[in-house]
N, C-alpha and C positions, 0 to 999 in steps of 0.2 A: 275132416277125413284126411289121413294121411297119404299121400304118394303111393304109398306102399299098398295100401287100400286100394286107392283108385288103377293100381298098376294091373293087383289080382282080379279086379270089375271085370278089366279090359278083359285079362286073358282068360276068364269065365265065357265071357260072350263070345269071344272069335274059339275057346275049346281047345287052349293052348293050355300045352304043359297038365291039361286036365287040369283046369282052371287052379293051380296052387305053383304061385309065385314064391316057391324056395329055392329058385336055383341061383345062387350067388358066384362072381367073379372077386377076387382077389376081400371077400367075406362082407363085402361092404353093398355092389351095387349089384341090380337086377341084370338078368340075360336079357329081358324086355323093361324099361322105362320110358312108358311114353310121356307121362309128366315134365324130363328134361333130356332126353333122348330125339330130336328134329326126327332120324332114320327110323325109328319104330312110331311114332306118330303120324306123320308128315304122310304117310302112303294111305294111312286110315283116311285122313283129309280129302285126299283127293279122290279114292276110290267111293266114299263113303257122300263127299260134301258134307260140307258141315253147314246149316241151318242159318242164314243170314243175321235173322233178328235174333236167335240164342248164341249167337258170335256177338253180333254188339253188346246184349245185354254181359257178357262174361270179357269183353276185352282188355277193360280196367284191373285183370286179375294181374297182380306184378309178375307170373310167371305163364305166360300165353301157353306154353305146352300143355300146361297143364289144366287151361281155361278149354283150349281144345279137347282135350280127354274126358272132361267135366259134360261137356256139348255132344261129345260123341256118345256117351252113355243116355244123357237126356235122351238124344234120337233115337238112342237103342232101345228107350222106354225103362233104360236100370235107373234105380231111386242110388244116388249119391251121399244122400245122409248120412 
């Protein structure tokens, strides 16, 4: 699943943008990335917690933001696939 996939997950579930991630800055990157973006993840984190043991099991991901975002959806019961 691409970034871009797991970006629109996110913003399905929290009902942002009417869950369709097309809004682009300079054509390239999301108004919302939490995949690589700390400030639009990081607040999900902490508000949310994120799940100990499905943090260890995802920690090994080479890009944690986006192991996070992975985690956050498991908890939210959305299938990732």
């Amino acid at each position: 699943m691409s970034d871009f996939e797991i970006n629109k997950l996110i913003d399905t579930s929290l009902g942002v943008h009417g869950g369709v991630v097309s809004f682009f800055i300079d054509m390239s990157q999301f108004v919302t990335d939490y995949c690589n973006n700390p400030s639009d993840m990081m607040p999900l984190v902490f508000e949310d917690g994120v799940d100990e043991e499905l943090w260890e099991n995802m920690v090994y991901n080479s890009n944690p933001l986006r192991a996070a975002a992975i985690v956050w959806l498991m908890m939210q019961g959305v299938s990732y696939d």
